[in-house]
LUMMAR-745656 format. One record per residue (C-alpha): x, y, z. Coordinates in Angstrom, 2 decimals, decimal comma. Layout:
# LUMMAR-745656
px | py | pz
X | Y | Z
...
END
This chain:
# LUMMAR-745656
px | py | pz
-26,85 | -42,93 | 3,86
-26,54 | -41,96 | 0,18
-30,15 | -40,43 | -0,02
-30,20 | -39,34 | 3,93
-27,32 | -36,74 | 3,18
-29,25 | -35,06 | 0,20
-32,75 | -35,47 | 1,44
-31,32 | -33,83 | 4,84
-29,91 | -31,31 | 3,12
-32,99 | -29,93 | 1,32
-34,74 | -29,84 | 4,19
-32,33 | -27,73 | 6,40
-32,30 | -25,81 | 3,05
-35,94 | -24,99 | 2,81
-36,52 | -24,47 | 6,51
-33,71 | -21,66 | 6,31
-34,94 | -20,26 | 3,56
-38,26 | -20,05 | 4,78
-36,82 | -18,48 | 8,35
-34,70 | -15,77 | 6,41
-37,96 | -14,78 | 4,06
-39,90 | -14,70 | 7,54
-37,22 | -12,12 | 8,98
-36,74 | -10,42 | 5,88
-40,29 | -9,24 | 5,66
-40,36 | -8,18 | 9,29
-37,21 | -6,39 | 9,11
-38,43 | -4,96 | 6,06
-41,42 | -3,36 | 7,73
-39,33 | -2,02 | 10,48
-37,29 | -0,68 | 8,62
-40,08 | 1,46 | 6,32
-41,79 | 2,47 | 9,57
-38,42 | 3,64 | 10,83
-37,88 | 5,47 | 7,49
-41,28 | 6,45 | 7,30
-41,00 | 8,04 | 10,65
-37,87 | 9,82 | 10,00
-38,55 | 11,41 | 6,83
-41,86 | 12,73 | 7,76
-40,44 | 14,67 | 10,47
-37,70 | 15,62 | 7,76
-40,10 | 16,58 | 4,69
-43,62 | 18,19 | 5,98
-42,65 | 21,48 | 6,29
-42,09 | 21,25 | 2,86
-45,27 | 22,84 | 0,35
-45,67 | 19,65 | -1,97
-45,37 | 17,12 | 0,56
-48,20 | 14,55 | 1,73
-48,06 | 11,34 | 3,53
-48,61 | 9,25 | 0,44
-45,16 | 10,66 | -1,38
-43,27 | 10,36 | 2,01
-44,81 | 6,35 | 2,16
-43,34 | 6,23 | -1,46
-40,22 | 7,74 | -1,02
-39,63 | 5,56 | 2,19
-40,37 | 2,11 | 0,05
-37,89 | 3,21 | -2,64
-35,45 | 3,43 | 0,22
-35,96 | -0,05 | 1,78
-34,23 | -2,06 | -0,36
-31,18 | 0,12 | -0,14
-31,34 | -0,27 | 3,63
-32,17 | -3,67 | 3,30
-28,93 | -4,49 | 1,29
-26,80 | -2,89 | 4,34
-28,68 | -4,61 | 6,99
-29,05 | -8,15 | 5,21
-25,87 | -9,61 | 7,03
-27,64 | -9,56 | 10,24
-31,07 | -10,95 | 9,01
-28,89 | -13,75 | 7,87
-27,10 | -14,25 | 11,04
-30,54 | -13,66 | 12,95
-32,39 | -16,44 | 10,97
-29,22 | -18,91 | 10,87
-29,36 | -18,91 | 14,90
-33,01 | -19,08 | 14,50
-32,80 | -22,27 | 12,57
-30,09 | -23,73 | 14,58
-31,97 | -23,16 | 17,51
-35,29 | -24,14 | 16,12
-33,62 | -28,04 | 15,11
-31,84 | -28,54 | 17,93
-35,00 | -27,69 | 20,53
-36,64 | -30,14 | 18,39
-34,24 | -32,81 | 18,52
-33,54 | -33,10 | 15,03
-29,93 | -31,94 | 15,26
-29,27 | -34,15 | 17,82
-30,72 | -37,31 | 15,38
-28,56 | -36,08 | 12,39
-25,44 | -36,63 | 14,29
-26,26 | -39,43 | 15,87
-26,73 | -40,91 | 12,25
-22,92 | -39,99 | 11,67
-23,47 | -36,34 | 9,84
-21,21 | -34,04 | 10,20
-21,50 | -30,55 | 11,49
-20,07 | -29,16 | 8,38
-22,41 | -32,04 | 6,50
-25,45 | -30,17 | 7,76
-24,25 | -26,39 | 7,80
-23,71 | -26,94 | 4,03
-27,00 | -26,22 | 3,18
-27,12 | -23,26 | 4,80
-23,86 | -21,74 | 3,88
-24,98 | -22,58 | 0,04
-28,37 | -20,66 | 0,75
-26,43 | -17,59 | 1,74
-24,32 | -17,65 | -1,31
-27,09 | -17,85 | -2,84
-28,55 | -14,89 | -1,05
-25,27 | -12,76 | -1,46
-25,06 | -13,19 | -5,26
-29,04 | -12,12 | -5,74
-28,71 | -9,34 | -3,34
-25,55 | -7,89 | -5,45
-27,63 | -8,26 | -8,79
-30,93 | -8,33 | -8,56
-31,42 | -6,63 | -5,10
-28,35 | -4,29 | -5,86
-29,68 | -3,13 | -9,02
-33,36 | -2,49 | -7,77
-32,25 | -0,85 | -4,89
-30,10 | 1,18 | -7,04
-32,84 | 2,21 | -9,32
-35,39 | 2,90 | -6,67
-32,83 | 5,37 | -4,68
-32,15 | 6,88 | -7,90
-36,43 | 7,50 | -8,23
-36,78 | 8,81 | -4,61
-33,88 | 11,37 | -5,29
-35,63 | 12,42 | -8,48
-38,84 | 13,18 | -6,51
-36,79 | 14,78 | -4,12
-35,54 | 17,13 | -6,38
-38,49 | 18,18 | -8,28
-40,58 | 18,74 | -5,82
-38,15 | 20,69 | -3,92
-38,52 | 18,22 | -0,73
-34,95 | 19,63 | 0,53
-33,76 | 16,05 | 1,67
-29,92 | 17,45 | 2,66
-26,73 | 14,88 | 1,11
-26,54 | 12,03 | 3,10
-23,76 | 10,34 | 0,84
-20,38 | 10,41 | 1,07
-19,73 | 12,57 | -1,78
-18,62 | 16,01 | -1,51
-21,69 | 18,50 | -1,89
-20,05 | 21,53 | -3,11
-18,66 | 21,55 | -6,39
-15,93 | 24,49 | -7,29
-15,59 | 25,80 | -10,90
-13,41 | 28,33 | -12,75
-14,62 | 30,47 | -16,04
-13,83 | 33,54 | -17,53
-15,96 | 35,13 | -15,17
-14,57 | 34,38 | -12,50
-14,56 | 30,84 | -9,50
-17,88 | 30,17 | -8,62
-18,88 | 27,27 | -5,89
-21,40 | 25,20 | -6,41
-23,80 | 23,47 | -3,23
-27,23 | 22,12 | -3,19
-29,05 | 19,81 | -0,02
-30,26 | 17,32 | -2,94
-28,96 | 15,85 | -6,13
-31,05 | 13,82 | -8,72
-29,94 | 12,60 | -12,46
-26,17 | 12,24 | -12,06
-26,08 | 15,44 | -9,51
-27,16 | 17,46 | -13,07
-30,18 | 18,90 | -11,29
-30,37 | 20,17 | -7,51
-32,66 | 21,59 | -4,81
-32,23 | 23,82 | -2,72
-29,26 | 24,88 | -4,86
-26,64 | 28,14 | -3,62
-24,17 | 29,70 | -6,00
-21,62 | 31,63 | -4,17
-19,81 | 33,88 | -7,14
-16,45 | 35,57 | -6,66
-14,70 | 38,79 | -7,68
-11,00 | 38,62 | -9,40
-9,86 | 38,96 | -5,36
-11,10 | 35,49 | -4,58
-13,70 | 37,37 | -2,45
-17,65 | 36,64 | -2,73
-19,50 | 39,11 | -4,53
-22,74 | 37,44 | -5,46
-24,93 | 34,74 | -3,55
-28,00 | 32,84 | -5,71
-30,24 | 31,09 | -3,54
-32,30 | 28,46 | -6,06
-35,28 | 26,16 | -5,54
-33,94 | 24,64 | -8,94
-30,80 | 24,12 | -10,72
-30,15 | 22,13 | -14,00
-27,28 | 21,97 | -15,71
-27,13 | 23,09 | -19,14
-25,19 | 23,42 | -22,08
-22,14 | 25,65 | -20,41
-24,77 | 27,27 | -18,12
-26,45 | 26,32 | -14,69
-30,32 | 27,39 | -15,13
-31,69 | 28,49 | -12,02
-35,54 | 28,99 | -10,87
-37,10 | 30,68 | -8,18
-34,31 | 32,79 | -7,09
-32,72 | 35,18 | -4,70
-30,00 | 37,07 | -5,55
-27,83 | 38,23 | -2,76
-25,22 | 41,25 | -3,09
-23,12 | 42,86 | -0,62
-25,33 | 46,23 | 0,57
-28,00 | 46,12 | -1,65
-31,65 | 44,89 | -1,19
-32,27 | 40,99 | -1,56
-33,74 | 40,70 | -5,33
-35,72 | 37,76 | -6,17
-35,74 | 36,31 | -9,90
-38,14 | 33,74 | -11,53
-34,84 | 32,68 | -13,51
-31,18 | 32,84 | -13,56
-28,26 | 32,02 | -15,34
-24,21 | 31,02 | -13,74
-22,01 | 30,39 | -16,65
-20,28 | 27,00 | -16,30
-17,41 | 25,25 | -18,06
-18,36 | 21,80 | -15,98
-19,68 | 18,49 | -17,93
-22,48 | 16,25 | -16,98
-20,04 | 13,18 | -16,57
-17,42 | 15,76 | -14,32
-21,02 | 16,74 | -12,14
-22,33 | 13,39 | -11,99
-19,17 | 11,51 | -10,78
-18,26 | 14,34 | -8,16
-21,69 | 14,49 | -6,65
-23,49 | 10,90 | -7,30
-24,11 | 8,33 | -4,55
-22,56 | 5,21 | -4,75
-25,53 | 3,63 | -3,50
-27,49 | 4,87 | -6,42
-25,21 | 3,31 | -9,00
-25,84 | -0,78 | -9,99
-23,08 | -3,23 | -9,36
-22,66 | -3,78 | -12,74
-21,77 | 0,03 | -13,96
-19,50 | 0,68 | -11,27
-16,61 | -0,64 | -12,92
-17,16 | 2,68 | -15,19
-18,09 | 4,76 | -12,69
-14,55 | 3,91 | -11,11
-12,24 | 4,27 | -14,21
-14,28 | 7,70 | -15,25
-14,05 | 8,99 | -12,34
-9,67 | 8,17 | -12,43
-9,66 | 9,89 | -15,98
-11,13 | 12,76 | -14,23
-8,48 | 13,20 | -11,81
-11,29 | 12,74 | -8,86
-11,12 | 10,45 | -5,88
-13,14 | 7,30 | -6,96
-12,99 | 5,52 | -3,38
-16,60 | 5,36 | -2,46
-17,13 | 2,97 | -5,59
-14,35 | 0,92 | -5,03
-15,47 | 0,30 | -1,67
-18,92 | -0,31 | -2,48
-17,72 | -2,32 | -5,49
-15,62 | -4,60 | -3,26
-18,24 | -4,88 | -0,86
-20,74 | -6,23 | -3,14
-18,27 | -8,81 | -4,17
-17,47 | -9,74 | -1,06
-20,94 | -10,03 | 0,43
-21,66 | -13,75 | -0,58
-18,81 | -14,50 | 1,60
-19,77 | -12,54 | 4,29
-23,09 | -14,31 | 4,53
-21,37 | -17,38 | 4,71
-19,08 | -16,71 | 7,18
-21,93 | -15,53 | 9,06
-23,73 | -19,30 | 9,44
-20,51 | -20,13 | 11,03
-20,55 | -17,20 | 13,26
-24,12 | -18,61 | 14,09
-23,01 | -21,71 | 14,52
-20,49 | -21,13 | 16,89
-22,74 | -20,33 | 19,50
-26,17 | -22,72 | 18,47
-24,63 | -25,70 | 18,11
-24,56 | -26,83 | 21,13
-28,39 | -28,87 | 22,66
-30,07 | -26,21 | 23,81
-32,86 | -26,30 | 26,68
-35,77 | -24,56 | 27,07
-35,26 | -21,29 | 28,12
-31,43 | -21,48 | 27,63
-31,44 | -20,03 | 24,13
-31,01 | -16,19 | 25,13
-27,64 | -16,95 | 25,75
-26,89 | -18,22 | 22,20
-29,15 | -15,33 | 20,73
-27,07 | -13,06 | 23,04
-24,24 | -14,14 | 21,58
-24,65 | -14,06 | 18,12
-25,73 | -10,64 | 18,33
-22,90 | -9,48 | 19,78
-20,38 | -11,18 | 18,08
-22,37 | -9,81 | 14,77
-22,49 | -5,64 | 16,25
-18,66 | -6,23 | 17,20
-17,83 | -7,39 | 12,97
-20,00 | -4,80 | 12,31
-17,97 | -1,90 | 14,46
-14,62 | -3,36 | 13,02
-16,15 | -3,14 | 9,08
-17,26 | 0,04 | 9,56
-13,83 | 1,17 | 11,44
-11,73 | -0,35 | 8,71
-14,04 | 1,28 | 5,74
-13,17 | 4,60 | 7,38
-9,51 | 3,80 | 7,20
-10,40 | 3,06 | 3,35
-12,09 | 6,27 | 2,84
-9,37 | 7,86 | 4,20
-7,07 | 6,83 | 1,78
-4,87 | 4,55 | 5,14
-5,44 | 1,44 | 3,60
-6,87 | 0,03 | 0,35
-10,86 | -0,74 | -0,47
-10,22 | -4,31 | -1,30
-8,30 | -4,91 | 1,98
-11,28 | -2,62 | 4,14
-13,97 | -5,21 | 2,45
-12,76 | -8,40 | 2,55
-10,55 | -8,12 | 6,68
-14,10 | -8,67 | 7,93
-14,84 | -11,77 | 5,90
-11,62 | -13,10 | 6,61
-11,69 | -12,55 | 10,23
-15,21 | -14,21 | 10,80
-14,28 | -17,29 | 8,21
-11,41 | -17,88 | 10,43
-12,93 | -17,14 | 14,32
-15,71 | -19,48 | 12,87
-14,36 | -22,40 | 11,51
-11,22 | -22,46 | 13,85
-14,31 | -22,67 | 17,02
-16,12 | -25,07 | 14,63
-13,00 | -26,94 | 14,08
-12,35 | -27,35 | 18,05
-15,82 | -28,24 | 19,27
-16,18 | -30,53 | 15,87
-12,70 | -32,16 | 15,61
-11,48 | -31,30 | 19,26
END
């Protein structure tokens, strides 16, 4: 029994990771078809677009979508497994010779560990890099992707000029440079008195430089400028942490991200959740094997396994609806980040080991 246990558990090892890399790749082509799809319709009215850029810009999303979706995959290919050893028998053989339940879910709850810490470094970081790339592209070629993040898109700033607001429908290099940038300036009454409609905007030193303009004033005809200048008292760090993704930033600078963002007097809750997310997605993963193992553990017969597939799909869209209710309550400020990331893994640790723990140990 010494070498059964460890010889076992290698090969319920490889033939999960072998079903996960399976469903990762097919989800992952989904997924950039999806994209694909989606941004084509979005970005080919635009001038510089072509097919091949939209293809690119779609694969330097994928991982990013990837890293949201990977909880599933993993519950998807842990039922798959389960279901694949016990149609063969080979579940029923391994506790006949005496081994646990928990004996042979080891294996897989130490893959997804394994998972969870490469997907929040390695994956994480990537995907970071690549979103950061596609917004780039975005923004110089004037694409006009509009802010999908969480972040606010307008940006308000005072100077001896007078309040001026800020707004753009894409942000690239620390939201430093925009597209389809609009400058709404005001008058000493607080009412509007000049609107700049950019293609481009980069911030400068104390000044916003604008390209390809249109200057809008109250009764007089539209004027349009090949440059333009908005004075600007705002810094690169104040820009970047008011109008960057969270998503674009690796797991291992958001622990700056979060205290700059405090010494700037600005709301850093969108890193701490994401933060406290990554950290807590190893455990989710795991507690997701015993969500799949509640309902493919028992011997299934042929043509009974929609049920079980059934089953762990919904029990995985219902965790999903409650993590995505609770990280609203976090965004809202009701309850904190660390508590909106880590209620989910909780929950599905205990469901699943208290209905392991009953069919198991009665």
């Amino acid at each position: 029994m010494s070498f059964l246990v460890p010889t076992l558990s290698l090969y319920f090892f490889r033939r999960y990771m072998f079903t996960f890399v399976t469903y990762c790749v097919a989800i992952l082509f989904l997924i950039l078809l999806v994209d694909f799809n989606e941004s084509s319709r979005r970005l080919s009215v635009a001038e510089d677009y072509t097919v091949l850029t939209g293809l690119f810009i779609s694969m330097l999303r994928v991982p990013t979508v990837l890293q949201a979706v990977i909880p599933f995959v993993v519950l998807i290919a842990s039922i798959a497994t389960l279901l694949q050893l016990n149609r063969k028998y080979e579940l029923v053989v391994t506790r006949a010779a005496g081994i646990s339940a928990w004996q042979f879910l080891a294996p897989l709850v130490l893959a997804n560990l394994l998972i969870g810490a490469l997907s929040i470094t390695a994956l994480n970081t990537f995907a970071a890099k690549a979103l950061q790339l596609a917004e780039t592209i975005v923004v110089e070629r004037n694409l006009g992707v509009r802010q999908t993040s969480s972040a606010a898109p307008w940006l308000r700033q005072r100077t001896e000029a007078g309040d001026t607001v800020v707004g753009a429908r894409a942000t690239a290099a620390g939201g430093t440079r925009l597209s389809g940038a609009t400058f709404f300036l005001f008058d000493d009454e607080q009412r509007i008195k000049e609107r700049l409609e950019a293609k481009n905007a980069v911030l400068g030193d104390g000044v916003w430089k604008l390209t390809n303009v249109k200057r809008i004033r109250r009764s007089e005809p539209v004027e349009t400028l090949k440059t333009a200048t908005v004075p600007t008292n705002l810094k690169a760090e104040f820009v970047g942490e008011s109008l960057t993704s969270a998503e674009t930033v690796p797991f291992f600078e958001l622990g700056g991200k979060i205290a700059t963002a405090k010494s700037f007097g600005l709301p850093a809750t969108s890193y701490e959740m994401q933060f406290h997310r990554l950290v807590a997605q190893p455990a989710l993963l795991a507690a997701m094997t015993l969500i799949a193992a509640m309902v493919s553990l028992k011997f299934v017969r042929f043509g009974q396994s929609l049920t079980a597939i059934l089953g762990g799909i919904l029990a995985g869209f219902v965790l999903y609806v409650v993590s995505e209710l609770i990280q609203a309550f976090a965004n809202a400020g009701t309850i904190p980040p660390v508590v909106a990331a880590w209620l989910p893994v909780l929950v599905a640790s205990a469901l699943g080991t208290t209905v392991l723990l009953h069919k198991e140990d009665g």
